[in-house]
C-alpha positions in Angstrom: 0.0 0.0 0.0 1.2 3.4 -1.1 0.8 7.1 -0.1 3.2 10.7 -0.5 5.8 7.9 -0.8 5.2 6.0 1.9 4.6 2.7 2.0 4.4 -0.5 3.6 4.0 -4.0 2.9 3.0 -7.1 5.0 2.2 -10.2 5.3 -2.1 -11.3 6.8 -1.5 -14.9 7.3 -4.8 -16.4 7.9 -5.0 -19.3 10.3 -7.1 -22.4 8.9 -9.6 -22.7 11.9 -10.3 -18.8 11.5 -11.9 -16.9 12.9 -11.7 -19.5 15.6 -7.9 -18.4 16.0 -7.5 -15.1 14.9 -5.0 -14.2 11.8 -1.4 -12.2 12.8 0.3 -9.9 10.4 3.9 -9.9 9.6 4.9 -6.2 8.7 7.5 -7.3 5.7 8.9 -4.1 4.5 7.7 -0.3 5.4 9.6 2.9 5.4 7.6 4.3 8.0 9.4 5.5 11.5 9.8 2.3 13.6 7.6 3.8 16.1 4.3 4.0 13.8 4.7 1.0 12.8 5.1 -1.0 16.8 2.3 1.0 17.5 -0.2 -0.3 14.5 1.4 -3.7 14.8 0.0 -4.2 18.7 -3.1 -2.2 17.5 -3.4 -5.2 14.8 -3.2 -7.8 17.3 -5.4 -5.9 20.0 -8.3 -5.4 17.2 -8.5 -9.7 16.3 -8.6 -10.3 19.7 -11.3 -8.2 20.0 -13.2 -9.8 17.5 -11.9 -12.6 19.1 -14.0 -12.3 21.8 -17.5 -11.1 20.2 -16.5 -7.5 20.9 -16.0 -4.3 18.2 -12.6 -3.1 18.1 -14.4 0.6 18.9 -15.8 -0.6 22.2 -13.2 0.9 24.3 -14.1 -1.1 27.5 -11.8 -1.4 29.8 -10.9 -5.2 30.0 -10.0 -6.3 33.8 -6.6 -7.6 34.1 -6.5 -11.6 33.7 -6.4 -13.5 36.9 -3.3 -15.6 36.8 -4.1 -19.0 38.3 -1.4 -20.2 41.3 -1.2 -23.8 42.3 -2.2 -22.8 46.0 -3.8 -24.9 49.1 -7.3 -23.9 49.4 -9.7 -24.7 51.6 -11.5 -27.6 50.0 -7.7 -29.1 49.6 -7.4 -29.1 53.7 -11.5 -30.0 54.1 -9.7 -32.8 52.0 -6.9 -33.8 53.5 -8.2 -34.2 56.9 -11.0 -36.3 55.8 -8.1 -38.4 54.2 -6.1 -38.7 57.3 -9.4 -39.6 59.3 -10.3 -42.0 56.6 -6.7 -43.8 56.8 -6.9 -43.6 60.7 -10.2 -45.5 61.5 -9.5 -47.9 58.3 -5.8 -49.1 59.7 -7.5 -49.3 63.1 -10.2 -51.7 61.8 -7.8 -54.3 59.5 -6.0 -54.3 63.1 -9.1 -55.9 64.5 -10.4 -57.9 61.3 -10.8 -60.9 63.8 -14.0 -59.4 65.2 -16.8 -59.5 63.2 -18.4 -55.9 63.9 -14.8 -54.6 63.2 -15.0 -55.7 59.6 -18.7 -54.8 58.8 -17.6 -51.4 60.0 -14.8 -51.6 57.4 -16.9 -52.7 54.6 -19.2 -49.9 55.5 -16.5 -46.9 55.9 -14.9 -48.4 52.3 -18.2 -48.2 50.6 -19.3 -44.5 51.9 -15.8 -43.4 50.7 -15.9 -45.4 47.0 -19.3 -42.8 47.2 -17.5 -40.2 47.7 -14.8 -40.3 45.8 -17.2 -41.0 42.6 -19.4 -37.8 43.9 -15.6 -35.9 43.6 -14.8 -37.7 40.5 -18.3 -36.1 38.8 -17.6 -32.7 39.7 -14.4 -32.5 38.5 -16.2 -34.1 35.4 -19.1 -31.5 35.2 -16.6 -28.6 35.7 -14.5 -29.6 32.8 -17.9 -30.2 30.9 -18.0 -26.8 31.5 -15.4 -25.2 30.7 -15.5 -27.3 27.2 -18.6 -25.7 26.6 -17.2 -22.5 27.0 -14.8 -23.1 24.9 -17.2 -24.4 22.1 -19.3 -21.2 22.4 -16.6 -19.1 21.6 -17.2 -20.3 18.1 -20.4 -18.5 17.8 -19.1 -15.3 19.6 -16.0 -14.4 17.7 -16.1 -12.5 14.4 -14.7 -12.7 11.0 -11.6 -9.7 11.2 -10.0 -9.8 8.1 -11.8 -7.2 6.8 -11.3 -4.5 9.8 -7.9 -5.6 9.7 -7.2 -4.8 6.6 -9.3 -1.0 7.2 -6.6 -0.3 9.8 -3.6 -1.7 7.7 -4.9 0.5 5.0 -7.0 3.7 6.1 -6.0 4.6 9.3 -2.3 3.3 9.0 -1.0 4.1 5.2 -3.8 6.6 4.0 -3.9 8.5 6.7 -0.5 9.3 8.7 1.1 10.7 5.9 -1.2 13.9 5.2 -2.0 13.6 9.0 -1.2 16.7 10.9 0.6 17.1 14.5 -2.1 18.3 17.1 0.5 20.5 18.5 1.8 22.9 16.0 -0.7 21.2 13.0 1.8 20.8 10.5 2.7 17.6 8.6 3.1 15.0 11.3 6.0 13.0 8.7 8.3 14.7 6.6 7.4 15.2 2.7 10.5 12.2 1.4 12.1 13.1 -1.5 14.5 10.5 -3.6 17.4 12.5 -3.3 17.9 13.4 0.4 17.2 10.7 3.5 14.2 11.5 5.7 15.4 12.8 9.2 11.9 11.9 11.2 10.3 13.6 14.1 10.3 11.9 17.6 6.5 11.0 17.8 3.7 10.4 20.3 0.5 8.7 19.9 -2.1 9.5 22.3 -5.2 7.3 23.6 -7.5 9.1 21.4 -5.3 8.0 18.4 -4.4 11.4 17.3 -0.4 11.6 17.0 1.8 14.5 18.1 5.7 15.3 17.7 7.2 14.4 20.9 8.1 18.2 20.9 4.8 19.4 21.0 3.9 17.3 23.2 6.1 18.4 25.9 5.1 22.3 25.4 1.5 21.1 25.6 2.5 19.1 28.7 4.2 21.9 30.5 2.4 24.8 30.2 -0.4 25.9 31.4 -2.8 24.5 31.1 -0.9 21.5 30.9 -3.3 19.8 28.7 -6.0 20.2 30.8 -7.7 21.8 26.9 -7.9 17.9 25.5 -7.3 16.6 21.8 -7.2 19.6 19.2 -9.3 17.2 17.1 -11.6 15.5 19.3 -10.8 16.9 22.4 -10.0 13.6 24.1 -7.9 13.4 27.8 -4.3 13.7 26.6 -2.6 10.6 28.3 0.8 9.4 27.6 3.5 7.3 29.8 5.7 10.0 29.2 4.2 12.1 31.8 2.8 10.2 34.8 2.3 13.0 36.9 0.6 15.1 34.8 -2.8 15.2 36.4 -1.2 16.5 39.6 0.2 19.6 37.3 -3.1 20.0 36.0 -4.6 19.7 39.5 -2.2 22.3 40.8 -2.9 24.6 38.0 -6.8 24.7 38.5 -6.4 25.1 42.0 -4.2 28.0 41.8 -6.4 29.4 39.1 -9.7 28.9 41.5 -7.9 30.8 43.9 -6.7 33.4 42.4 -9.9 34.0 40.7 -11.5 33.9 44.4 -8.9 36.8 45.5 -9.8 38.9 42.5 -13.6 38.6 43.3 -12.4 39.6 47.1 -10.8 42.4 46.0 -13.4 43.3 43.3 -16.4 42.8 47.0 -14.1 45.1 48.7 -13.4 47.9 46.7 
């Protein structure tokens, strides 16, 4: 795909239980700063999971972070246990006195109620992988085809669009025009979570000074987040608080005069 020069070829290679597993892309060639391309890349990946999942790759819904699963003793495992040890206990004490007869009815009896529940374990384990398979099967009829979307970011908001995109900073050209007889010196850059891009310049005039972004996206007026500047919101706090007070002085002094 082409544009002003620019271009970029890859590689969509599509899995052959899709859209059950979703298809990667293998950026191949580009001449595109290193930076767009990592970040449309992950943004590639991030949109098939997505559809993935039964979700549109617009739904910006904040996923919780997965739970990772430890091998740790829980509960049930020490209800367990004990019962085990009990078990073990009062069976060794009745094979010790197999010559009476009421000792090994009682034996016969205590094996039989724990072949019961051992099978009563064994089909709950059972059910909960039943479960879980049928999750698993259902995620066939959730997930949606993504080759098409894919190929709408790959192609209209990645190589159609940057290069006659504008910097929300200073709004000129975001890339440099390229020209085939002097190498392109590009920009630091910065994407923000709205999707708009600035030069990393203009980012950090933006960043620190008043009102230290406080004013939102120049396009859509989206928060300006980046992990540049982690602290930000406590400028921005300190900025608004100094303006709400010196506005309250001025109205003092405006009362008292």
């Amino acid at each position: 795909v082409h544009k002003n020069g620019y271009f970029l070829d890859c590689q969509i290679n599509i899995p052959n239980n899709y859209p059950v597993e979703v298809p990667t892309v293998q950026m191949r060639a580009t001449n595109f700063p290193d930076t767009i391309v990592q970040v449309h890349s992950v943004a590639a990946d991030d949109l098939c999971r997505r559809y993935l999942n039964g979700r549109h790759p617009h739904d910006f819904v904040k996923k919780k972070k997965a739970e990772i699963v430890k091998d740790a003793i829980t509960v049930d495992d020490l209800h367990q246990h004990r019962h085990d040890q009990k078990y073990l206990k009062i069976s060794s004490e009745l094979k010790d006195l197999s010559g009476e007869k009421f000792a090994r009815r009682l034996l016969v009896r205590l094996n039989k109620a724990e072949s019961a529940r051992e099978k009563e374990i064994i089909e709950a384990e059972q059910a909960i992988a039943d479960k879980a398979a049928e999750a698993l099967a259902g995620k066939t009829e959730t997930c949606q085809p993504s080759i098409f979307p894919l190929c709408q970011l790959l192609v209209e908001r990645f190589v159609r669009s940057l290069p006659s995109e504008p910097c929300q900073g200073c709004n000129k050209a975001l890339l440099p025009t390229l020209r085939a007889d002097k190498e392109p010196k590009f920009p630091k850059l910065d994407r923000m979570k709205c999707g708009h891009w600035y030069h990393s310049k203009c980012l950090d005039n933006v960043m620190f000074t008043p009102p230290f972004g406080t004013q939102g996206c120049a396009t859509c007026g989206g928060a300006l987040g980046h992990a540049r500047f982690p602290e930000y919101s406590h400028r921005q706090r300190r900025w608004q608080m100094d303006q709400a007070r010196q506005r309250e002085i001025e109205d003092a002094m405006d009362f008292m005069s």
